[in-house]
LUMVOFI-833031 format. One record per residue: residue number from 1; x, y, z of N, C-alpha, C in turn. Coordinates in Angstrom, 1 decimal. Layout:
! residues N
+-----+--------+--------+--------+--------+--------+--------+--------+--------+--------+
|   n |    n_u |    n_v |    n_w |   ca_u |   ca_v |   ca_w |    c_u |    c_v |    c_w |
+-----+--------+--------+--------+--------+--------+--------+--------+--------+--------+
| NUM |      X |      Y |      Z |      X |      Y |      Z |      X |      Y |      Z |
...
+-----+--------+--------+--------+--------+--------+--------+--------+--------+--------+
//
This chain:
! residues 199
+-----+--------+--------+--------+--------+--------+--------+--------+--------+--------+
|   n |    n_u |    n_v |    n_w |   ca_u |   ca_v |   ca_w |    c_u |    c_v |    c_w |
+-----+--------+--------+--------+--------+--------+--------+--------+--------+--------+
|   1 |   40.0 |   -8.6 |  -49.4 |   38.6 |   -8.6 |  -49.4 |   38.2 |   -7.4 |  -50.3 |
|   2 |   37.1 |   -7.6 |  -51.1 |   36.9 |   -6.2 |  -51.8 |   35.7 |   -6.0 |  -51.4 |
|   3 |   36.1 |   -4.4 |  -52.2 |   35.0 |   -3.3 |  -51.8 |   33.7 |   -3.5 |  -51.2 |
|   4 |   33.1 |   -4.4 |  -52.7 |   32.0 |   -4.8 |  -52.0 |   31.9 |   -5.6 |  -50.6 |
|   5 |   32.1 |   -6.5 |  -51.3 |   32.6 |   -7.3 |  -49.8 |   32.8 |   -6.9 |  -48.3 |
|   6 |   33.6 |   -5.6 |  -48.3 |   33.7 |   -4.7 |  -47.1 |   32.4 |   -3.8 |  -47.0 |
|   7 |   31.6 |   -3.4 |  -48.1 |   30.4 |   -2.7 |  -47.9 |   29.2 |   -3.3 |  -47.3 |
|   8 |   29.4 |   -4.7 |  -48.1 |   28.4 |   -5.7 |  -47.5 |   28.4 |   -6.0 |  -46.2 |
|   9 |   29.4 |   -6.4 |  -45.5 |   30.1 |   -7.2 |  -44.0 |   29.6 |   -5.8 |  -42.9 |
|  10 |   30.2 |   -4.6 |  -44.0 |   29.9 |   -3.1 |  -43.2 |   28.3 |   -3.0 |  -42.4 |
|  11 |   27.7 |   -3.3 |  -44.0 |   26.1 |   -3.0 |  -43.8 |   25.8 |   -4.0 |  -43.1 |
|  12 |   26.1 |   -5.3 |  -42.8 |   25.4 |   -6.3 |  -42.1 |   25.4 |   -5.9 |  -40.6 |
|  13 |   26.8 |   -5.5 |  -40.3 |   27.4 |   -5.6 |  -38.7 |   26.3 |   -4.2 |  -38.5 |
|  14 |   25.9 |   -3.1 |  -39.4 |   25.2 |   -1.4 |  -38.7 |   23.7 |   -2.2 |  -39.1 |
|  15 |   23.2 |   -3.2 |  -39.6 |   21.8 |   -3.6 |  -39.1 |   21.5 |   -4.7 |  -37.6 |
|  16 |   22.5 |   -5.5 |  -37.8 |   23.3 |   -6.4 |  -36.7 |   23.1 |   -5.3 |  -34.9 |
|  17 |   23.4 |   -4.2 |  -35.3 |   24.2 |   -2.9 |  -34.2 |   22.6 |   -2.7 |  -33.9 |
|  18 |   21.7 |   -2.4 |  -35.2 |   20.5 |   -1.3 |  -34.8 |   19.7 |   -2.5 |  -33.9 |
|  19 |   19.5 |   -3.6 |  -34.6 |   18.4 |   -4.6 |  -33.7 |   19.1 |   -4.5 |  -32.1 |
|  20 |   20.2 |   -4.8 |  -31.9 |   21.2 |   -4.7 |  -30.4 |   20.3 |   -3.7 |  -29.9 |
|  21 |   20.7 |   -2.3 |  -30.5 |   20.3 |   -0.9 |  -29.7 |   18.6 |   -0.9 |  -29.4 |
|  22 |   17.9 |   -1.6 |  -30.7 |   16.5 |   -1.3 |  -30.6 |   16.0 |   -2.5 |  -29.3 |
|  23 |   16.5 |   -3.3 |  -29.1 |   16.1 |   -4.6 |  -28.1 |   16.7 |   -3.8 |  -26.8 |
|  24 |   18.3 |   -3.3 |  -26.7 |   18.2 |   -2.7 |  -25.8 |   17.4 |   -1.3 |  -24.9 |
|  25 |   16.5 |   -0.4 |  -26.0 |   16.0 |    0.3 |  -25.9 |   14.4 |    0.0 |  -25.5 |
|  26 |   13.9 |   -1.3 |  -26.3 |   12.7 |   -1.7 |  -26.0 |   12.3 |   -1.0 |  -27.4 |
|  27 |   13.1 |   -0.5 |  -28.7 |   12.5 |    0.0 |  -29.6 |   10.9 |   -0.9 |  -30.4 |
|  28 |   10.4 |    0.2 |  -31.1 |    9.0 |   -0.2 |  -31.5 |    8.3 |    0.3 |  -30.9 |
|  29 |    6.8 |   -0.1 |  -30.8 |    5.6 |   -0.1 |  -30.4 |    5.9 |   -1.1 |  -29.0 |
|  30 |    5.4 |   -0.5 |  -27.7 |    5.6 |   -1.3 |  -26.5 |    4.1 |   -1.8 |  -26.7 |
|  31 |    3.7 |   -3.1 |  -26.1 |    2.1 |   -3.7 |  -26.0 |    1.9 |   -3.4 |  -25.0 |
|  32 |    0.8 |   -3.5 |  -24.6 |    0.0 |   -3.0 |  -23.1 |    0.5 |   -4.8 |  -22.5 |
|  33 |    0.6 |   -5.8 |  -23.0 |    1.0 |   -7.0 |  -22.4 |    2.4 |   -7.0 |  -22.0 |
|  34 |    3.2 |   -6.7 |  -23.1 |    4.8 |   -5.9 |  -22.5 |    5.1 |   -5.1 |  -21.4 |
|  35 |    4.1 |   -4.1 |  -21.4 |    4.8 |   -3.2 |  -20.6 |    4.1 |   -3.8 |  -19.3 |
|  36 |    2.9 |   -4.7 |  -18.9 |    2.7 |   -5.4 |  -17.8 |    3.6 |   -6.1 |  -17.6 |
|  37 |    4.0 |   -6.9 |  -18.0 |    4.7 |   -8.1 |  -18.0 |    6.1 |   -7.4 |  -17.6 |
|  38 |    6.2 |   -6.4 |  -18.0 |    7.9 |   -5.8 |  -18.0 |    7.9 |   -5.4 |  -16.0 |
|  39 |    6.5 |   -4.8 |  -15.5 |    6.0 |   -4.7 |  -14.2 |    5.2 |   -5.4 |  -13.0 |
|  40 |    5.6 |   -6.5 |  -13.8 |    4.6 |   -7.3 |  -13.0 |    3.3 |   -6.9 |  -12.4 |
|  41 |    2.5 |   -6.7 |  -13.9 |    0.9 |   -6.0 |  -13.9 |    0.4 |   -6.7 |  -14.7 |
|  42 |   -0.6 |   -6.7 |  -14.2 |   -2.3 |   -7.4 |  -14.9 |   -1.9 |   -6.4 |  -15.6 |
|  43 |   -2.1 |   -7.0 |  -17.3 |   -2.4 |   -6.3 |  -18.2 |   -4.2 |   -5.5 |  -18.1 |
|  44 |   -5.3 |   -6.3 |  -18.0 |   -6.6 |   -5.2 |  -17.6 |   -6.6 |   -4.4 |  -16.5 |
|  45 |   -5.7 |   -4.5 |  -15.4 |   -4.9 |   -3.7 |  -14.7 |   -4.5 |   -2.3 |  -15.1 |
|  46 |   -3.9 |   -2.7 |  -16.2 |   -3.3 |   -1.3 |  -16.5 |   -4.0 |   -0.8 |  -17.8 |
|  47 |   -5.1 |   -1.3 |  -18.3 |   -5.8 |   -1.1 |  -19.6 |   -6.7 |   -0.2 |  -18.7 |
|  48 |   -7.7 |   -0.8 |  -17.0 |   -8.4 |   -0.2 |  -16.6 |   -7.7 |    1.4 |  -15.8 |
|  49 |   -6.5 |    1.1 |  -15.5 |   -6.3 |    2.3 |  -14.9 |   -5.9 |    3.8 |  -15.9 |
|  50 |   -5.5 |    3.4 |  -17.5 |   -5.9 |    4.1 |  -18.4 |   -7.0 |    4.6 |  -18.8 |
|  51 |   -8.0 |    3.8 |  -18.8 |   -9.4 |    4.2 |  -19.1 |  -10.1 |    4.9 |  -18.5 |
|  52 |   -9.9 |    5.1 |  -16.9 |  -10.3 |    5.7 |  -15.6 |   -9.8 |    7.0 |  -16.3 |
|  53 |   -8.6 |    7.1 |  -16.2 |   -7.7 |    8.2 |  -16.4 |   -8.5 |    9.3 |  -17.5 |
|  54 |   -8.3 |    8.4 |  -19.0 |   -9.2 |    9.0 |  -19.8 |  -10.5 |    9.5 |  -19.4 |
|  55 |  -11.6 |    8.3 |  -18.9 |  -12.8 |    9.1 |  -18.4 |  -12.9 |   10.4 |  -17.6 |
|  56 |  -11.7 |   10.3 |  -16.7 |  -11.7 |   11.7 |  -15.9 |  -11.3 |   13.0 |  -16.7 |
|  57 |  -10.5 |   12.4 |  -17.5 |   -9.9 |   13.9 |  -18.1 |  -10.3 |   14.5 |  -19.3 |
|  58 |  -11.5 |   13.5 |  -19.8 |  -11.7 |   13.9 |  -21.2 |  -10.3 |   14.4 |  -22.5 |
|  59 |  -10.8 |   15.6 |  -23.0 |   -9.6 |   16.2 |  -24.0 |   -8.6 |   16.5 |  -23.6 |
|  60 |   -8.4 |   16.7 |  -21.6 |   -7.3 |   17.4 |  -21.0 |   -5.8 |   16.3 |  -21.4 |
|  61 |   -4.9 |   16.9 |  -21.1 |   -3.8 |   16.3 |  -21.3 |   -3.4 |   15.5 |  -20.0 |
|  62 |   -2.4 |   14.6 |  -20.1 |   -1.9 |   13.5 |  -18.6 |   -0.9 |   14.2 |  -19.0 |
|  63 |    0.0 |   14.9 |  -17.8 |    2.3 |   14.9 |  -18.0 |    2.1 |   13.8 |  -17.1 |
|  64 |    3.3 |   13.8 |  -18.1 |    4.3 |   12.2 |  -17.5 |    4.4 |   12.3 |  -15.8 |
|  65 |    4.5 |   13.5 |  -15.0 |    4.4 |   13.7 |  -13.5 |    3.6 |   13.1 |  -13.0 |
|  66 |    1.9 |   13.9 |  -13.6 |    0.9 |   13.3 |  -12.9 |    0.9 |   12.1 |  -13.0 |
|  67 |    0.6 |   11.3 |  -14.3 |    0.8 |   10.4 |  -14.2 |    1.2 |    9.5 |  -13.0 |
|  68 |    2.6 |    9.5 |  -13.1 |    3.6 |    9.0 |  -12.1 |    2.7 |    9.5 |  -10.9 |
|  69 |    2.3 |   10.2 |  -10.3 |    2.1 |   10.9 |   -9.1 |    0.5 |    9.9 |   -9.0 |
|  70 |   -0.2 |    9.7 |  -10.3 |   -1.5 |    8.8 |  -10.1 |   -1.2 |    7.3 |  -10.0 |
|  71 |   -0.2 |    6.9 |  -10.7 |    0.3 |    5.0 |  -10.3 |    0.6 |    4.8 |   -9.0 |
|  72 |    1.2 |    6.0 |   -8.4 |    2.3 |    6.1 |   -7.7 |    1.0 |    6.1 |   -6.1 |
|  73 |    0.3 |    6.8 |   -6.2 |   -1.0 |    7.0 |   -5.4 |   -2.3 |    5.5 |   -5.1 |
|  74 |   -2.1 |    5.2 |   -6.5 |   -3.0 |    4.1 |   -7.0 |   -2.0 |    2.7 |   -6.1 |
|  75 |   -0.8 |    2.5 |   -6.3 |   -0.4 |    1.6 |   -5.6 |    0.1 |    1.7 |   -4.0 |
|  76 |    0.0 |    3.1 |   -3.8 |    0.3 |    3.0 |   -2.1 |   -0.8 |    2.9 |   -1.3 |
|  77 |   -2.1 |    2.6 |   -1.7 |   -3.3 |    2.0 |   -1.2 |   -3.1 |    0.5 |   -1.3 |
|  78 |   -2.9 |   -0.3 |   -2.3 |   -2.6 |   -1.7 |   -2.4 |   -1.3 |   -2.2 |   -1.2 |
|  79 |   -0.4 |   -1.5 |   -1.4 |    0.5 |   -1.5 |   -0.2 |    0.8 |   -2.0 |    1.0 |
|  80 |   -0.1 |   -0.7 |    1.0 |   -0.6 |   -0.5 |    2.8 |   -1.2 |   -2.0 |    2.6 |
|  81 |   -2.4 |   -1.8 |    2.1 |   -3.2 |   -3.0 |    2.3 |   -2.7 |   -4.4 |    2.6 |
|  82 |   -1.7 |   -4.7 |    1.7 |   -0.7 |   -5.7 |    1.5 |   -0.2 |   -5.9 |    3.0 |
|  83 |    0.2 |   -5.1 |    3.2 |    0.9 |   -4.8 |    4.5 |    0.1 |   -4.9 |    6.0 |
|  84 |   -1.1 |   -4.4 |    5.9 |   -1.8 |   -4.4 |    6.8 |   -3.1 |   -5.6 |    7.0 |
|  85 |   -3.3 |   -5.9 |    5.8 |   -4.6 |   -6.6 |    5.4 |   -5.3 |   -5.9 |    5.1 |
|  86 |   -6.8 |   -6.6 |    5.0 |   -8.0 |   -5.6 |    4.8 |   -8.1 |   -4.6 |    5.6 |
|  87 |   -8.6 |   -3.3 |    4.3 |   -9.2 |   -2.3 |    5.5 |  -10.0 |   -2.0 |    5.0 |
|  88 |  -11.7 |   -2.1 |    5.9 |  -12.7 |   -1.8 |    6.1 |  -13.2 |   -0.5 |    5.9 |
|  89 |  -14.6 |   -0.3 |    5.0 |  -15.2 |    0.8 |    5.2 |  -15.5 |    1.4 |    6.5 |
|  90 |  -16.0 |    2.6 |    6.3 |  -17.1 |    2.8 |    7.6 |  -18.0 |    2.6 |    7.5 |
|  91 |  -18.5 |    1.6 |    6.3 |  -19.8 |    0.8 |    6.3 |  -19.9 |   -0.1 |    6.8 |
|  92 |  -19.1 |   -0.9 |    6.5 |  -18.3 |   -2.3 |    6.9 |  -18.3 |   -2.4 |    8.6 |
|  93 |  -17.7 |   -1.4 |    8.5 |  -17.4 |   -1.3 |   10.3 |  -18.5 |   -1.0 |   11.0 |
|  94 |  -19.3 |    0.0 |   10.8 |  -21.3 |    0.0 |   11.2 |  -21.9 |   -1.5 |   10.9 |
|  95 |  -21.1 |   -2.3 |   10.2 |  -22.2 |   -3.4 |   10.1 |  -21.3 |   -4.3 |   11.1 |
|  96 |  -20.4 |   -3.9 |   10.9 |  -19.5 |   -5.1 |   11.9 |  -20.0 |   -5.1 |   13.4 |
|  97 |  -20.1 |   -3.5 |   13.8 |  -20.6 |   -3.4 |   14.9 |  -21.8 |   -3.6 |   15.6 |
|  98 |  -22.7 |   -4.2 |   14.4 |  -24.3 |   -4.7 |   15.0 |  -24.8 |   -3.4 |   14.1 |
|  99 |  -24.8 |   -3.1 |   13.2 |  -25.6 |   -1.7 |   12.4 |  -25.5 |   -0.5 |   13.2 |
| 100 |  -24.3 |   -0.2 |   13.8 |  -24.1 |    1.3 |   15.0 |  -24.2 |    2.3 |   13.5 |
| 101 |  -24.8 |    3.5 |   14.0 |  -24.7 |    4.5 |   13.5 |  -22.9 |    5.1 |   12.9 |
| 102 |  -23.3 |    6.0 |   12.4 |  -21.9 |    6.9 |   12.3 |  -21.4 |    7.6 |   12.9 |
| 103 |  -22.7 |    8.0 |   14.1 |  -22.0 |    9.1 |   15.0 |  -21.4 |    8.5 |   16.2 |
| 104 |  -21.8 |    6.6 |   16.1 |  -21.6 |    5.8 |   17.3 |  -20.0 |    5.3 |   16.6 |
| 105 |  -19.8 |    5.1 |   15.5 |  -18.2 |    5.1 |   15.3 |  -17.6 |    6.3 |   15.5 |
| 106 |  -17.5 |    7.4 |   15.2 |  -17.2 |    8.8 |   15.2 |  -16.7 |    8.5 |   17.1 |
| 107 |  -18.0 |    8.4 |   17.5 |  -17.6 |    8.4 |   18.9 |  -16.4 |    7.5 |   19.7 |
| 108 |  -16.3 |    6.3 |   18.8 |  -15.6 |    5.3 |   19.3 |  -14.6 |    5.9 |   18.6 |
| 109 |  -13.8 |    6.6 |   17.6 |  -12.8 |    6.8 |   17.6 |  -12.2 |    8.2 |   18.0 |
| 110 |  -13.3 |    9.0 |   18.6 |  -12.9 |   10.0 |   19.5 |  -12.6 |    9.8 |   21.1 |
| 111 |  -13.3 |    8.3 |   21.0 |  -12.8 |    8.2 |   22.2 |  -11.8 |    7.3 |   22.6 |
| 112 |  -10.9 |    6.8 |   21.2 |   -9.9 |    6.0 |   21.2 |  -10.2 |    4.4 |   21.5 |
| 113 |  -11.5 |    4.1 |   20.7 |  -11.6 |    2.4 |   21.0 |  -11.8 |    2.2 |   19.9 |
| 114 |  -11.5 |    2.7 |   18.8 |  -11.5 |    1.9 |   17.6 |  -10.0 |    2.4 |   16.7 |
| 115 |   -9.7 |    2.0 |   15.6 |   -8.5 |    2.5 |   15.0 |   -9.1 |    3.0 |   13.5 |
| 116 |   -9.1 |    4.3 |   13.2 |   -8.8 |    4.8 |   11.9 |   -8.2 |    5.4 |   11.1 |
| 117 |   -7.8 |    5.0 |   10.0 |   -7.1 |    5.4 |    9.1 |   -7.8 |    6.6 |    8.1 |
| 118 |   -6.9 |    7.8 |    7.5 |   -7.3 |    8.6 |    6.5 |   -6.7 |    8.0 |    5.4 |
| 119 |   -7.3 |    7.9 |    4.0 |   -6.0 |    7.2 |    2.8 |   -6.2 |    8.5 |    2.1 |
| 120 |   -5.4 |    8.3 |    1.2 |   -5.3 |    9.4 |    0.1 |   -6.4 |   10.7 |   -0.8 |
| 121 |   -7.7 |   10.0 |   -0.8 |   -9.0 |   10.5 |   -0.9 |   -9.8 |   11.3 |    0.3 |
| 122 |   -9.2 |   10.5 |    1.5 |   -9.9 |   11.6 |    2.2 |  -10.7 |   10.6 |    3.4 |
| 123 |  -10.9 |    9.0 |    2.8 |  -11.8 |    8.4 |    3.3 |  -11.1 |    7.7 |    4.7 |
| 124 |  -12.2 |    7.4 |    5.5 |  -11.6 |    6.7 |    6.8 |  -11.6 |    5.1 |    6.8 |
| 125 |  -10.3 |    4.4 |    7.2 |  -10.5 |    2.8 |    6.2 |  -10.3 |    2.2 |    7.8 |
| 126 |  -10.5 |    1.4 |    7.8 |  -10.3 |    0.7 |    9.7 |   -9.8 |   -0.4 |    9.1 |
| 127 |   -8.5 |   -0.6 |    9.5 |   -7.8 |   -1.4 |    9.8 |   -8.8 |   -3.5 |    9.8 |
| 128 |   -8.8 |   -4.4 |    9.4 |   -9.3 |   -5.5 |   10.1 |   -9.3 |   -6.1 |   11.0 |
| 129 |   -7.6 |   -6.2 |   11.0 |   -7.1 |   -6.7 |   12.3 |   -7.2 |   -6.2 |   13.5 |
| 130 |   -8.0 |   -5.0 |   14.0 |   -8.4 |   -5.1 |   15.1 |   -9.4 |   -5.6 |   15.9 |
| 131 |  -10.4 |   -6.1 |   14.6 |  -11.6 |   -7.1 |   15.3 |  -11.2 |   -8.7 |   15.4 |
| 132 |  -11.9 |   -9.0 |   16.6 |  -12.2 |  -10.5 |   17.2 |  -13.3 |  -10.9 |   16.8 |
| 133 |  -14.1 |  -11.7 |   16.7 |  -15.5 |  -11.7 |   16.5 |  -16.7 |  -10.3 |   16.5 |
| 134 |  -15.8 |   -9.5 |   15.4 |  -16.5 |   -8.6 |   15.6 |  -16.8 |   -6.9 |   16.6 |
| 135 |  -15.5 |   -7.5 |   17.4 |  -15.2 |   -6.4 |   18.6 |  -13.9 |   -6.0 |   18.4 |
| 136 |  -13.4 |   -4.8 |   18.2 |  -12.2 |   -4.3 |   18.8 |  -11.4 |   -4.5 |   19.8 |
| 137 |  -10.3 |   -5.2 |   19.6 |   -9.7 |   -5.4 |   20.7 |   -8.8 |   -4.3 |   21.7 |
| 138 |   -9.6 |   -4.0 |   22.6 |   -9.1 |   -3.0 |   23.5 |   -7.8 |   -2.8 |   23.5 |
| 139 |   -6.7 |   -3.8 |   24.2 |   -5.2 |   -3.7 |   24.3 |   -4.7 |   -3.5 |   23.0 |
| 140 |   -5.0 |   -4.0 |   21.5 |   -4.5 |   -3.8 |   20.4 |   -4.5 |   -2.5 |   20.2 |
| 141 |   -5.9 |   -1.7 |   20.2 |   -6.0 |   -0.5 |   20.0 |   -5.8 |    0.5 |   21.0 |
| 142 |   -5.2 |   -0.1 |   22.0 |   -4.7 |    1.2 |   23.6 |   -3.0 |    1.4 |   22.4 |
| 143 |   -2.6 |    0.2 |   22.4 |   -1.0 |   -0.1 |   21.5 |   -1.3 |    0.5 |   20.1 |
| 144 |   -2.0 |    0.7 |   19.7 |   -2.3 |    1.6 |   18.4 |   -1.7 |    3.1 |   18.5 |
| 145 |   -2.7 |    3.5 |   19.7 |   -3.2 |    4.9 |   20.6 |   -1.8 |    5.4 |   20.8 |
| 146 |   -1.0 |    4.8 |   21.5 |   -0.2 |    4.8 |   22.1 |    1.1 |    5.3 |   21.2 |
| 147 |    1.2 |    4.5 |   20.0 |    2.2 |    5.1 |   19.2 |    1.4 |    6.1 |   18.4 |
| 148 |    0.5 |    6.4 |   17.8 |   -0.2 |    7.5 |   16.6 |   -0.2 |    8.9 |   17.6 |
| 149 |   -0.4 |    8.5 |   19.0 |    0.1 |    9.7 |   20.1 |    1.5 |   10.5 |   20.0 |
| 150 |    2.0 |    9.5 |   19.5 |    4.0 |   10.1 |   20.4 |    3.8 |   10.6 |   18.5 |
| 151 |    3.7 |   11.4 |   18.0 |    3.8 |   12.1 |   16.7 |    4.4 |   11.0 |   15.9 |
| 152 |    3.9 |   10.1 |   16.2 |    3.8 |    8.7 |   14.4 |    2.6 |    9.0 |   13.7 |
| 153 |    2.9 |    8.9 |   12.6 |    1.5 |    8.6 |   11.9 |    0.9 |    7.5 |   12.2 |
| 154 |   -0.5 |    8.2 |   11.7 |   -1.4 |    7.1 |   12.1 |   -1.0 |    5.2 |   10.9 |
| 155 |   -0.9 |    5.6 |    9.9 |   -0.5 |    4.5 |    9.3 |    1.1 |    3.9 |    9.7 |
| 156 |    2.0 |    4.3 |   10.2 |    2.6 |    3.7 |   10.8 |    2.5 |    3.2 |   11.9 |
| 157 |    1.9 |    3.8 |   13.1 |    1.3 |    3.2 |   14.1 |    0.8 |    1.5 |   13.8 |
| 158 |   -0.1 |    1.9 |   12.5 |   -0.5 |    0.6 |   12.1 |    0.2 |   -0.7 |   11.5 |
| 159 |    1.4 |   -0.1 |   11.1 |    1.8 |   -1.3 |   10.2 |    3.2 |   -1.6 |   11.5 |
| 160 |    3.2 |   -1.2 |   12.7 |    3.6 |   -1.3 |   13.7 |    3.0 |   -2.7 |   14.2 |
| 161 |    1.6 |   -2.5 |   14.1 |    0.7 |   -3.7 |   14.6 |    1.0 |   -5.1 |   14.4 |
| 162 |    1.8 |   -5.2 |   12.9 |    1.4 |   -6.2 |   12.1 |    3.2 |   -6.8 |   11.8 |
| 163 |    4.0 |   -6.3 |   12.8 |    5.6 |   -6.1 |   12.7 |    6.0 |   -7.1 |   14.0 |
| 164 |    6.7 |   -8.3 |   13.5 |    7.2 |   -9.1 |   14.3 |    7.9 |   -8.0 |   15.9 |
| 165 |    8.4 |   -8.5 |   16.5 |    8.7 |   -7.7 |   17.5 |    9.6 |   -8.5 |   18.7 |
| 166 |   11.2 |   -8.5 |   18.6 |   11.5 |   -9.5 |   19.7 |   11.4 |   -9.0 |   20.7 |
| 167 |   11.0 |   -8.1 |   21.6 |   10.2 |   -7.6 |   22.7 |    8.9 |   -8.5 |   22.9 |
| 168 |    8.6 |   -8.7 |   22.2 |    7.1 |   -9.5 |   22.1 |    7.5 |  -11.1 |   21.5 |
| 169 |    8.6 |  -11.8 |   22.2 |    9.0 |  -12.9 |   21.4 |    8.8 |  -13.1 |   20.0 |
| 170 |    9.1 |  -12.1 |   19.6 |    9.2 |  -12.4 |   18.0 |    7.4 |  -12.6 |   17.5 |
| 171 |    6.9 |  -12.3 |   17.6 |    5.2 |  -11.8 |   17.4 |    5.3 |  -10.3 |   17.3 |
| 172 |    4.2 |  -10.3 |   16.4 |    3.7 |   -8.9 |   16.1 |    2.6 |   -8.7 |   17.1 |
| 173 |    2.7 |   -7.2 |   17.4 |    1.5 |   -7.1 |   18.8 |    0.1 |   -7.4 |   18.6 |
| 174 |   -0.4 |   -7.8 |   16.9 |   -1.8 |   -8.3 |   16.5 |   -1.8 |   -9.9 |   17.1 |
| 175 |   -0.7 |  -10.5 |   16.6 |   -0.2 |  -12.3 |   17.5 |   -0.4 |  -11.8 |   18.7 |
| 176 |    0.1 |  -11.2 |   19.3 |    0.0 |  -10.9 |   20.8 |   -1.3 |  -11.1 |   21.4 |
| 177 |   -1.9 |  -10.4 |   21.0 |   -3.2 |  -10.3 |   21.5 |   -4.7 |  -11.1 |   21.1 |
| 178 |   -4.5 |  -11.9 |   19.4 |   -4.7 |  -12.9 |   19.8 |   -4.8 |  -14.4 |   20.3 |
| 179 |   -2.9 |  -14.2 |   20.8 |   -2.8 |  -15.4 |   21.8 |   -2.9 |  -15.3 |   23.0 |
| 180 |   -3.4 |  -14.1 |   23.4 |   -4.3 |  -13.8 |   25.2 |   -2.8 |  -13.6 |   25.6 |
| 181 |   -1.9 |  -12.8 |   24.7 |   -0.8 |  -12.8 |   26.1 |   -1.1 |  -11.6 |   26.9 |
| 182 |   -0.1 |  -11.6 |   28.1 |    0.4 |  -10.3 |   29.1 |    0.1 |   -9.2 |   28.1 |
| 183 |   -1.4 |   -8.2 |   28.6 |   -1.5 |   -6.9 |   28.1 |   -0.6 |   -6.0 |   28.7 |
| 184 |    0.0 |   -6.1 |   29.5 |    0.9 |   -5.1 |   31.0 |    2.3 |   -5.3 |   29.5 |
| 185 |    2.7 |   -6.2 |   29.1 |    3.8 |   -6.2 |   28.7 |    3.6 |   -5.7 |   26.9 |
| 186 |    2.8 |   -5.4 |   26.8 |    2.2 |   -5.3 |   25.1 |    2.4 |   -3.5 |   25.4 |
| 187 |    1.4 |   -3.3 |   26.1 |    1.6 |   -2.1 |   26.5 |    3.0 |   -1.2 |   26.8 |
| 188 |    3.5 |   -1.8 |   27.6 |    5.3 |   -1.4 |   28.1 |    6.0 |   -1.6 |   26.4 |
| 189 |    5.9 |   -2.5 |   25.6 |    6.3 |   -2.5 |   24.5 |    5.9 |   -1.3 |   23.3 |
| 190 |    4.9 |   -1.0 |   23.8 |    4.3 |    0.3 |   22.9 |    4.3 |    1.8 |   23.2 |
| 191 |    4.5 |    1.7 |   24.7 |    5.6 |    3.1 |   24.8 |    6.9 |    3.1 |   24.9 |
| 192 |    7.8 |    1.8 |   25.0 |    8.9 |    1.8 |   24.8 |    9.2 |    2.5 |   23.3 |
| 193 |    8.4 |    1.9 |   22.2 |    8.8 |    1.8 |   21.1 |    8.0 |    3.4 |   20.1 |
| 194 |    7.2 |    3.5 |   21.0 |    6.3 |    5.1 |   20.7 |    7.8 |    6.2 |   21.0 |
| 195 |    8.1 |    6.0 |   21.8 |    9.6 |    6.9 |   22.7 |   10.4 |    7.1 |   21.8 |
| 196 |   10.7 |    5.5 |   21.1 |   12.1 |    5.5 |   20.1 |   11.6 |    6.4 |   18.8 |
| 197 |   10.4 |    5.6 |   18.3 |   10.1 |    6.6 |   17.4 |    9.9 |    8.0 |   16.5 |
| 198 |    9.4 |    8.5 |   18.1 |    9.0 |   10.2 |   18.8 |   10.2 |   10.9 |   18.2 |
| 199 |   11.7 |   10.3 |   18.7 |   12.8 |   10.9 |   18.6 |   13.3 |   11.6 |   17.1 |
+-----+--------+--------+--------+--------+--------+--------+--------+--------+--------+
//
């Protein structure tokens, strides 16, 4: 083979090499449709949670941390949610209740008949699944009470709720209670399991 010939075969295989490295690297310009698509994200998804970002910070700079620390915040609201279902304002929930005041929810969850959650901002989100037509269901939320007591958090307490349970024939204690079962045994199930947890 000559020279050229080996120069040429040379140069083919080290542009041949760079496309390899650049495809394995993701080289170029990444698109905002790429890098969704790479995460399984709505591209306006992630165009809007940029733009938020920008509007807040004006000329300030993003590190790559916060960043991460603001996706990272932004999707453990979705989560939960996912996980729990809807959670309700405390507007939502004053309306749910017949237009009660604030200080009439305040009360009901000082006095342990309603369930609330703090999320990341600060705000109080109430759970859905603990209303029936509109009422809280007492035994659901005594079984709420009951683990957020034994030093669980309150969001796990919750997603306790929504957790199959073969103590509870394989029902979650939200099934439980809307199939009218044994509250005596829903209960015994929630300090059994408040106990394990505690530990």
């Amino acid at each position: 083979m000559a020279v050229k010939d080996l120069n040429d075969a040379l140069e083919r295989s080290e542009a041949a090499l760079r496309e390899v490295r650049e495809a394995l690297h993701g080289g170029g310009e990444l698109t905002v449709r790429d890098l969704a698509a790479r995460h399984n994200l709505d591209s306006d998804a992630l165009v809007a949670f940029a733009e938020a970002a920008g509007e807040l910070l004006g000329e300030r700079p993003l590190s790559t941390a916060s960043a991460r620390r603001a996706g990272m915040l932004a999707a453990a609201g979705e989560v939960w949610e996912n996980e729990l279902g809807p959670l309700l304002s405390s507007a939502q929930v004053r309306a749910l209740l017949g237009d009660v005041s604030r200080q009439r929810v305040d009360e009901l969850l000082r006095a342990r008949r309603l369930i609330g959650l703090r999320d990341q901002g600060g705000r109080r989100r109430f759970p859905a699944v603990q209303f029936i037509d509109g009422r809280p269901q007492e035994h659901l939320v005594d079984a709420f009470w009951t683990l957020a007591d034994a030093a669980v958090s309150p969001w796990t307490a919750a997603s306790w709720l929504v957790a199959e349970d073969e103590a509870l024939d394989g029902r979650s204690p939200v099934e439980w209670v809307r199939e009218r079962r044994d509250p005596e045994r829903l209960a015994l199930v929630a300090r059994r399991d408040a106990a394990r947890l505690a530990q």
